[in-house]
N, C-alpha and C positions, 0 to 999 in steps of 0.2 A: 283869181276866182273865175276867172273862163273858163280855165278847164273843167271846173266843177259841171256847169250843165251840158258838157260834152260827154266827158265819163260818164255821167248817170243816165243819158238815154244812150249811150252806147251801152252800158249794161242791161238799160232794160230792153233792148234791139238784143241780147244776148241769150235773152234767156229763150227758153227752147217749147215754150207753147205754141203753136203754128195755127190754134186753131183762133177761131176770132167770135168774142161772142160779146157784148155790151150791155151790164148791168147796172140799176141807180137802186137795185132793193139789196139790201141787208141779207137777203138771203141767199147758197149756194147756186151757182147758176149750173145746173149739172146738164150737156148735153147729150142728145140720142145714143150715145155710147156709151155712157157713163152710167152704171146700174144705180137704183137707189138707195144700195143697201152701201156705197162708197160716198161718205158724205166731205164731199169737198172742204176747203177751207172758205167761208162766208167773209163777203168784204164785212167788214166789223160795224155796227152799228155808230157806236163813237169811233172817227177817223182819227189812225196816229197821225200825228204829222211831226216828222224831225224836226230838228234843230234845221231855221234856213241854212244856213251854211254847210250843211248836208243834202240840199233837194233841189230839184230846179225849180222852176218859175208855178209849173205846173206840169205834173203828169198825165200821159194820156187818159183818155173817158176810160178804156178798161185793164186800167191799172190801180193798185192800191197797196197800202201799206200797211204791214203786220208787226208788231211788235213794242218795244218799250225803246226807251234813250239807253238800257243795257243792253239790247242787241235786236236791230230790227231787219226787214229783207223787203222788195217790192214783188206785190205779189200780179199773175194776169189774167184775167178771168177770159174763157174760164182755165181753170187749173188743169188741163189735159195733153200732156206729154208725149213726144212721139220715141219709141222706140224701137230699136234695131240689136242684133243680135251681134258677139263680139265672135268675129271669124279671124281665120290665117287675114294679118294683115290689119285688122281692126281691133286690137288688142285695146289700145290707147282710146277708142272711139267713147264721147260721152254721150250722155243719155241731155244732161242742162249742165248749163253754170249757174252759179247764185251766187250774186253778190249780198255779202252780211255788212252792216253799218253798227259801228256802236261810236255812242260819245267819248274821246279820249283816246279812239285807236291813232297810233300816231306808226307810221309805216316805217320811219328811220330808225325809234327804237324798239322796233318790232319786226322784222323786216318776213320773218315768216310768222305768222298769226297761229296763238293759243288756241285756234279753233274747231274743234269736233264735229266733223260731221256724221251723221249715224241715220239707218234708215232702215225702216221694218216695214213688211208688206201684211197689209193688214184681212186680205182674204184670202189668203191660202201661205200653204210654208215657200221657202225660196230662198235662197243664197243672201248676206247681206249686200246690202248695197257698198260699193267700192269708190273710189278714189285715186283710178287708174293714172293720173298726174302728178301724183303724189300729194302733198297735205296741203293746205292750202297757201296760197299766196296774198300777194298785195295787190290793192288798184290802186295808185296815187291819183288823188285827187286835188291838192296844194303840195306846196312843199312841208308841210307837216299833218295834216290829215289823209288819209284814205280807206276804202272800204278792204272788206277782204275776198277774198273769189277763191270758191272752192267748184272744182269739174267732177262733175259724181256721175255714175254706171250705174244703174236699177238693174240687176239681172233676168230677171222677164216681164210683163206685161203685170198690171194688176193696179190694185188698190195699194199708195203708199205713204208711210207716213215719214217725213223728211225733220229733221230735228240738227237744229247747231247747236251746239252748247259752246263757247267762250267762258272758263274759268267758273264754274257754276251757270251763270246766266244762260238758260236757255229759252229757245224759239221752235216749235214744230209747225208743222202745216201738213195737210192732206192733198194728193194731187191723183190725180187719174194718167196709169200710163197704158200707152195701146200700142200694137205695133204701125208702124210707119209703113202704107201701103206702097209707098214709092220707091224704099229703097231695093227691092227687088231681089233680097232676101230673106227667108221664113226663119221661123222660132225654129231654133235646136233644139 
């Protein structure tokens, strides 16, 4: 069980919001870049809270969690993505990773996970979103539980909606993606 709260804040150290904003209300924390007309995903008014044996001790102030015991994810406020464009050589480059948790996933008899990732931009048309790694994989967490990690590509900039399904059970969310001023490359 050590490895347990080492995996889950290395996954949440994973995911790919850079930006830092700290919320205790119920509602979207949408910042200066983020138009009003993309409505984030809101920390939930009632908090899920996994199964302990799924979570660590305690999650940072601005992280939280989405979903049911059939398939949940941690979310980081605020929901604002950086993105970059896939050139010669960044074919393979992700946009996030997400780690999905459900009750029951066990990674030995599963070792590549039933899991769909799918995602639609919701203010303008665009290419779907991809899974340049190919489908998803495992995170061992014990030697019979683990989460699962999928590495996704948003093909440009915008408003999007990110959605896992596992065998029916699904989980969406809204995130804002922008492009990343640093990487010193522009939108194709």
């Amino acid at each position: 069980m050590i490895l347990l709260p080492l995996i889950l804040i290395t996954a949440l150290a994973a995911l790919t919001a850079t930006a830092q904003q700290t919320s205790s209300q119920p509602a979207s924390p949408q910042t200066e870049t983020v138009p009003a007309s993309c409505s984030l995903t809101p920390r939930p008014t009632k908090a899920f809270i996994p199964p302990a044996d799924y979570r660590p001790e305690q999650l940072p102030e601005n992280f939280f969690y989405i979903g049911s015991e059939k398939l949940w994810t941690v979310i980081r406020e605020p929901m604002v993505w950086q993105w970059r464009p896939q050139g010669p050589g960044h074919e393979h480059d992700l946009t996030a990773k997400i780690f999905w948790y459900r009750v029951g996933y066990r990674w030995r008899t599963e070792p590549v996970p039933r899991l769909r990732v799918t995602g639609r931009r919701l203010d303008g048309p665009a290419p779907a979103l991809t899974t340049p790694q190919g489908p998803a994989t495992n995170a061992i967490m014990d030697s019979e539980k683990g989460a699962m990690l999928s590495g996704v590509y948003l093909p440009t900039p915008g408003c999007w909606e990110i959605t896992g399904d596992y065998q029916g059970d699904k989980l969406s969310f809204v995130v804002w993606v922008e492009p990343d001023e640093q990487s010193g490359r522009s939108e194709q």
